[in-house]
Phi, psi and omega in degrees: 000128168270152173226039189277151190271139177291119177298346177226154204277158174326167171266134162263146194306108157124330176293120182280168188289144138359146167246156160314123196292333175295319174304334182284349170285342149312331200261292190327290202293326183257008196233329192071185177329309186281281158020271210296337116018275187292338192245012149280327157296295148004300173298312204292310171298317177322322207255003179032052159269121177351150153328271219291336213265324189265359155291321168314326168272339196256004170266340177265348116006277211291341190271332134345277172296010182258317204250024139303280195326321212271334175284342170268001164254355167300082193290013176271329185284101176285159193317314187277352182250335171296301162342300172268004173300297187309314185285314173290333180297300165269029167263344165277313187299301184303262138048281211264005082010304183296297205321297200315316191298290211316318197307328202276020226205057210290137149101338199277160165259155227314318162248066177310146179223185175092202172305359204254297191251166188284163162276145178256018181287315194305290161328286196332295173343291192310306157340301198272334169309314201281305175282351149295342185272351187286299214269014170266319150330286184296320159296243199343303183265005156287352175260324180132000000 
């Protein structure tokens, strides 16, 4: 007799499938804080993480997009250095969105592929337009 544990979690009826937690760091990197924000919530639902576990991605989202802000308003910070200021600041945000993720995200491994997650092009897409057009917004209008 086995008692072996199934390595990936069931599909639940009516539950659409997971996206991969590694993909979302594409959304991070080309979409920023807000992108990748919405689509770890998303995610975060797909994956029937806990109230406290999804206030967790949206309080590092919005802490993300604060001290985003507080760097572009700062003038002492030059463009090429805000830049990569920025790029490592939602790579903490992704980063700590996966941590949040990864426990409800049973078995799978670190670069799952297959019937277990959904494909993401479409969100992401969507994701990542948007949140590039936010944060081309809020930079044009903190500079002037």
């Amino acid at each position: 007799m086995s008692t072996d544990v199934p390595s990936q979690p069931p599909v639940v009826a009516g539950r659409p499938r997971p996206w991969r937690l590694q993909s979302q760091g594409y959304v991070a990197l080309l979409g920023g804080a807000a992108a990748v924000t919405a689509i770890a919530l998303m995610n975060a639902a797909r994956l029937d993480v806990p109230k406290r576990g999804r206030a967790l991605i949206v309080g590092t989202g919005l802490l993300g997009l604060i001290v985003d802000v507080a760097l572009i308003w700062d003038t002492r910070v030059s463009s090429s250095t805000y830049t990569v200021l920025s790029v490592l600041l939602v790579l903490v945000v992704h980063v700590t969105q996966v941590a949040v993720q990864r426990p409800h995200d049973r078995g799978a491994p670190l670069l799952s592929r297959g019937k277990d997650h959904a494909p993401m092009w479409l969100a992401g897409a969507v994701a990542i337009l948007a949140g590039g057009a936010l944060h081309y917004l809020v930079v044009a209008t903190l500079e002037g």
